[in-house]
Structure formats: structure tokens, C-alpha cells
TORMAR-804532 format. One record per residue (C-alpha): residue in three letters; x, z, y. Coordinates in steps of 0.2 Angstrom, whole numbers, plus 2048, in hexadecimal, padded with zeros to 3 digits. Layout:
// TORMAR-804532
ALAXZY/...
***
This chain:
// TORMAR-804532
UNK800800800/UNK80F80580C/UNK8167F4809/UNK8077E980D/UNK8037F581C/UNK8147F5825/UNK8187E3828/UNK8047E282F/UNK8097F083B/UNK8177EB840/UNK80E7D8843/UNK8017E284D/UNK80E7EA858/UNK8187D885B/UNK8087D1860/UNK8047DE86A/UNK8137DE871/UNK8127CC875/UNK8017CE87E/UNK8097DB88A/UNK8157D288E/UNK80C7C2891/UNK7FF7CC89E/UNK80E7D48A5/UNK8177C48A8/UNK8067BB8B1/UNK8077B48BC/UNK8197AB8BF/UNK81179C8C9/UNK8007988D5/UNK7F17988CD/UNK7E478A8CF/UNK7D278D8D3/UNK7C67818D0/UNK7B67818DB/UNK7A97788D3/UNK7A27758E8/UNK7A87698F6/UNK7B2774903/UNK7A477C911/UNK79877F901/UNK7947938FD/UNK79D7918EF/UNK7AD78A8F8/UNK7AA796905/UNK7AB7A68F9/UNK7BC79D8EF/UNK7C579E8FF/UNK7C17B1905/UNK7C57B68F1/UNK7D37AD8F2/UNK7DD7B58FE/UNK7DA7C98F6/UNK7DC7BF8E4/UNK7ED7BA8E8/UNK7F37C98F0/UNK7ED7D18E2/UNK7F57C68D5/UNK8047C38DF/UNK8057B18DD/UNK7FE7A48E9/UNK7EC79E8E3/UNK7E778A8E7/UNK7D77868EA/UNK7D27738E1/UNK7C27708E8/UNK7B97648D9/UNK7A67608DD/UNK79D7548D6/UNK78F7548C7/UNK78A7638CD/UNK79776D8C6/UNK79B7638B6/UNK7AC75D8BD/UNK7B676C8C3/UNK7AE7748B0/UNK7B47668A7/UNK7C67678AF/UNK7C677B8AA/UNK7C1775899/UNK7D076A897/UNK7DC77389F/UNK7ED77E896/UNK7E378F892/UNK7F179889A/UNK7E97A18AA/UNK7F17948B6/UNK7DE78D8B8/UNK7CF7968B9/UNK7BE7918C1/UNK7B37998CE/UNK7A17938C6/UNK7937968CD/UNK77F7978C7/UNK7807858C3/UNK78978A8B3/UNK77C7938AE/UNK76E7858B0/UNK7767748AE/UNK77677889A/UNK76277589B/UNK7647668A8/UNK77275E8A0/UNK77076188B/UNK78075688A/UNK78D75D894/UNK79E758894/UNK7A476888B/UNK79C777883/UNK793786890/UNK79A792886/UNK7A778E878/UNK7B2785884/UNK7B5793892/UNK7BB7A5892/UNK7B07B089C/UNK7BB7BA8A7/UNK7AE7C38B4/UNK79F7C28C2/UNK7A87C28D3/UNK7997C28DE/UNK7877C28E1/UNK7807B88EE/UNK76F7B58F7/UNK7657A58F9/UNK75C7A3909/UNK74C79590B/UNK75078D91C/UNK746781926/UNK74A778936/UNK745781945/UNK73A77194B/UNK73077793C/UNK722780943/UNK72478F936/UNK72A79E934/UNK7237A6922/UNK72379C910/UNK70F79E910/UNK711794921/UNK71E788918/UNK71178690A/UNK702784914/UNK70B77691C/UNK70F76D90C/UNK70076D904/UNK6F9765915/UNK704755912/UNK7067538FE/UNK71674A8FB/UNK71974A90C/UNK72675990C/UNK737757907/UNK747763902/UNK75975F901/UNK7637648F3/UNK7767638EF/UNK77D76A8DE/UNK7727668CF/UNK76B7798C9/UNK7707818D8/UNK76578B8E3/UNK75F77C8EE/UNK7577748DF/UNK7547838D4/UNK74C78D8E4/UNK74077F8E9/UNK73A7798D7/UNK73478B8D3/UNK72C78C8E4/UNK72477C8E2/UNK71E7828D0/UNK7197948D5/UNK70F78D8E5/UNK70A77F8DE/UNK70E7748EB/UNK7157628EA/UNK7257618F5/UNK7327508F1/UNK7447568EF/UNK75274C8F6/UNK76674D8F0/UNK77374F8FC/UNK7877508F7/UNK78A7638F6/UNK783770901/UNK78A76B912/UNK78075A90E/UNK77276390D/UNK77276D91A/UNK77675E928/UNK767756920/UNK75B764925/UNK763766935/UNK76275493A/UNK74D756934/UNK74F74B926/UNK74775891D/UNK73D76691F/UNK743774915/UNK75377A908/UNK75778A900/UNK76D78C902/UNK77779A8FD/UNK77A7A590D/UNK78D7A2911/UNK78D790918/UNK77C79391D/UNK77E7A3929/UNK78579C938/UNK77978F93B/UNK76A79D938/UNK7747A8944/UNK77679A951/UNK764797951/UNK76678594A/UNK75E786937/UNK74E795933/UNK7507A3928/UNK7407A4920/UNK7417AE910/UNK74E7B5904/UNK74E7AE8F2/UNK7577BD8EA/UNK74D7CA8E4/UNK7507D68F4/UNK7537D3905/UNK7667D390A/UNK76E7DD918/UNK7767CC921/UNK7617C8926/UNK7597D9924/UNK7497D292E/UNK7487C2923/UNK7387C6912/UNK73E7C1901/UNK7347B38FB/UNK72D7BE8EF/UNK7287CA8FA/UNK71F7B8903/UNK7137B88F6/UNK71C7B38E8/UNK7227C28DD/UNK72F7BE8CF/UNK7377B18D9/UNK74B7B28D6/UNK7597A58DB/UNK7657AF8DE/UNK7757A88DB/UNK7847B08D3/UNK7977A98D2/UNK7A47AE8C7/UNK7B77AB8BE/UNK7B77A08AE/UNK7C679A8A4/UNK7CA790898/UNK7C5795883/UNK7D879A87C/UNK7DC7A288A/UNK7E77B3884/UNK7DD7C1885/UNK7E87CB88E/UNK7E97BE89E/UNK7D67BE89D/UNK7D67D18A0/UNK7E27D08AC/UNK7DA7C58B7/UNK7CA7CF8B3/UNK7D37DF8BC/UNK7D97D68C8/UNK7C87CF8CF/UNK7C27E28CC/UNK7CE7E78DA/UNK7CC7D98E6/UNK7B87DC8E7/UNK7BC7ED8E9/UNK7C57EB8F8/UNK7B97F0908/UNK7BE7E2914/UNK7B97D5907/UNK7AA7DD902/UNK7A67DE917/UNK7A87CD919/UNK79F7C7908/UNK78E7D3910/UNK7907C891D/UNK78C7B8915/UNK77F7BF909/UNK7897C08FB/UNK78D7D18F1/UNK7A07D38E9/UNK7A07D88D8/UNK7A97D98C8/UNK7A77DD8B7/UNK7AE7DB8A4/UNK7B07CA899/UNK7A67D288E/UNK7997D789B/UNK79A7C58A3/UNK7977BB893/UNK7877C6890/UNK7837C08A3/UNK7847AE89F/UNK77B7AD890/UNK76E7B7899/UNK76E7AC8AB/UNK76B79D89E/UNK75F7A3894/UNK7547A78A5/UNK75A7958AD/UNK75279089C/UNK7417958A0/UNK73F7908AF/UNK74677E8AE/UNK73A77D8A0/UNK72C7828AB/UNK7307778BB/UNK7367698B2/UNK7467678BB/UNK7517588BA/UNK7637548BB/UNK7637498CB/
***
């Protein structure tokens, strides 16, 4: 028994061994962050304030490589092919949880081919209207649309994001007929409402906060369950009329499947400190978006949960891929 035993421990301890030292070790170079958004997105916009604590933290310079396009399949698809070493990780968003019911034949696998590594923040979605609009609550909104059938329009950008979730499940919980329109990315979108070529979009709140605090786009409502402190005076649309109602959007670290444990949990500590960090987390309230963390193991029950409920309600709505 001794003899069999004592070669396996001593294995374990190598391999142990080599697993300390390989977290240790990481970083020796900059790490590349995929951002599955065009630069000025919410997305974009969160990757670059993480970035600067993430780096400090790691101690290694950290590259943003913004990849839109396909609403997320194309910087996901360059994390699935790419050396699991920890040198490239992804800052998804809620699009990952939903394309899978949008898109049944995705480029890679949703879940075999990543490594969950953890949630870094939670963020509002805000349903804005142009200020020539002449309203100032959803029931308003939807009084208005049902007025002129097919005559209403919203922009979207990413495929599954909030802008195309957050209308479809209005439009299916008001039972209202409003026409969605694509745009490149949120930054498309949000010029198209501004210029009145549409009437209405939800966004996440980062790029959308200084044009609602110049005056130039509407706050209407709040798609996340509660109200956030950035617009304390602004319902939630749920509170509107419309209980249940939940886009809230959610973006986190992924990395490739294969990718060492050890770096994995490194990386996973590190985001834990750098949403920790009291600046960061002032300037994330800001924007409507809460900094958070929490395990691999925690993160992957996340996912599978944020899918299955993305599940549903694209059943429901009958969402398609644009």
C-alpha cells in the first residue's frame, strides 16, 4: 500500500507545486481584454474604468481590443480560439447569456468552450425617449403607441442586449406593436434617437447618462428591478405598471476552457480587490452600474441561470437574431 501511495503523493505535491508556481509567476506580460462592444458602448465604457484598477492590481499593463460585431459572437469566438493561458480573457456582457436562444448555431459552445472566471458588475437599463416626445411615464409612452399601430419605432444595437431584449418584453407585456430598428452598437443607437429617427430605446446607463443629464435624451423608467441612486426620481418600469419586468444587464470576465485553474483563481481575486476599491465603485454608482465579484463556481451557476431565464422570455416574445 505504501508503495502505490508514495509515488501518488509525491505526484500530487509536483503538481501542486507546479500550479503555485504558475499563479505566482502570472502575469509576465499585458493582458488582452476583449470587449465584445464598439468603443463609447456601456460595455466599452465599463472595460476601460476596470482596466486601470485591473492592472494596477495585476501589475502588468492590460490592452483593451475592442471586437464588436454579431452582437458579441466575434470577440467570444476570438476568446474561444485563443492560447488558454490567461494572456486573454473577455469582458462579456448579457448578450452571452441570450444569444444561445437567438443564435442555436453559434460559432463555439456557451459553455464547454470558456472558463468562467467572475461577475464584475451589475448595471441598469434605462428606457429613454427623445425630449420632442411629448411623454414623460411608460403608460404615456404606451398610450401613444397604441394610438399609431406600427407607427412607433425603437433602435437597437447588440443582438440580445438590453435595447432589443427591453423593448420585446415591453411590447409583449403591453401588448403594443412598436417596429424595432438595428443600429451598429449602442452609440448607433443612441444618435438615432437623438436625431428623431426614432422614438424610443432602452441603453445601459453609462453611455447613456450624460445626454440624460444634459437634458438631450428622457429618462423615463428604470428596467432593473429597483430604482438606482444615479436617477433616484426616475419609476422602474415595473413600478409603471408592469411588475416582473427585468433587463437588467450584468457583465463579467470569461476565459478560455483549459485555462490552469490556478490563473483562473488568480484573476478571480484580483477582480475581487479591484471592485472593492471605493473610487471605482463611486464612479461605477455614477453610471448606474454596481461593481461586484464573485467565485468561478458561483459565476458558472450565474450563467446557466441568466440563460435559462433569457430562455423563457425569448420563447415568449419571439425574438430574432437581426
Amino acid at each position: 500500500m505504501k508503495i502505490i501511495l508514495q509515488p501518488l503523493f509525491f505526484g500530487a505535491c509536483v503538481l501542486l507545486g507546479c500550479r503555485c508556481a504558475q499563479a505566482q509567476s502570472y502575469p509576465q506580460k499585458p493582458i488582452r481584454l476583449l470587449v465584445v462592444s464598439a468603443p463609447g458602448g456601456g460595455t466599452d465604457i465599463l472595460a476601460r474604468t476596470f482596466a486601470l484598477g485591473f492592472s494596477d492590481s495585476m501589475g502588468q499593463p492590460v490592452v483593451i481590443d475592442n471586437k464588436p460585431g454579431g452582437g458579441g459572437v466575434v470577440a467570444t469566438e476570438t476568446l474561444a480560439k485563443a492560447t488558454p493561458d490567461g494572456y486573454t480573457i473577455l469582458l462579456a456582457n448579457t448578450s452571452h447569456s441570450v444569444l444561445p436562444s437567438l443564435m442555436p448555431k453559434l460559432p463555439y459552445d456557451p459553455v464547454k468552450d470558456f472558463a468562467p472566471v467572475s461577475l464584475v458588475a451589475l448595471t441598469h437599463s434605462v428606457l429613454l425617449v427623445n425630449p420632442s416626445l411629448q411623454v414623460k411615464a411608460v403608460k404615456e409612452l404606451i398610450a401613444l403607441a397604441k394610438a399609431s399601430p406600427g407607427k412607433f419605432n425603437y433602435a437597437s444595437g447588440t443582438t440580445g442586449a438590453s435595447a432589443h431584449f427591453g423593448a420585446e418584453l415591453l411590447k409583449l407585456m403591453a401588448g403594443v406593436n412598436i417596429i424595432q430598428v438595428p443600429y451598429k452598437g449602442t452609440a448607433g443607437q443612441l444618435t438615432a434617437l437623438l436625431s428623431g429617427e426614432v422614438q424610443m430605446t432602452f441603453s445601459t446607463m453609462p453611455p447613456a447618462m450624460p445626454l440624460i443629464q444634459s437634458g438631450r435624451l428622457r429618462a423615463i423608467a428604470i428596467g432593473s428591478p429597483r430604482r438606482t441612486p444615479a436617477l433616484p426620481d426616475v419609476p422602474t418600469v415595473a413600478e409603471s405598471g408592469y411588475p416582473g419586468f427585468d433587463i437588467g444587464a450584468w457583465n463579467g470576465i470569461l476565459a478560455p476552457a483549459r485555462t490552469p485553474l490556478s490563473i483562473v483563481l488568480r484573476v478571480s481575486a484580483e477582480i475581487a480587490k479591484v471592485v472593492k476599491n471605493a473610487d471605482a465603485r463611486e464612479r461605477a454608482a455614477a453610471q448606474g452600474a454596481e461593481l461586484t465579484s464573485n467565485t468561478p463556481h458561483e459565476f458558472s451557476a450565474y450563467l446557466k441561470e441568466q440563460s435559462a431565464r433569457f430562455a423563457k422570455v425569448v420563447q415568449a416574445t419571439g425574438m430574432k437574431a437581426e
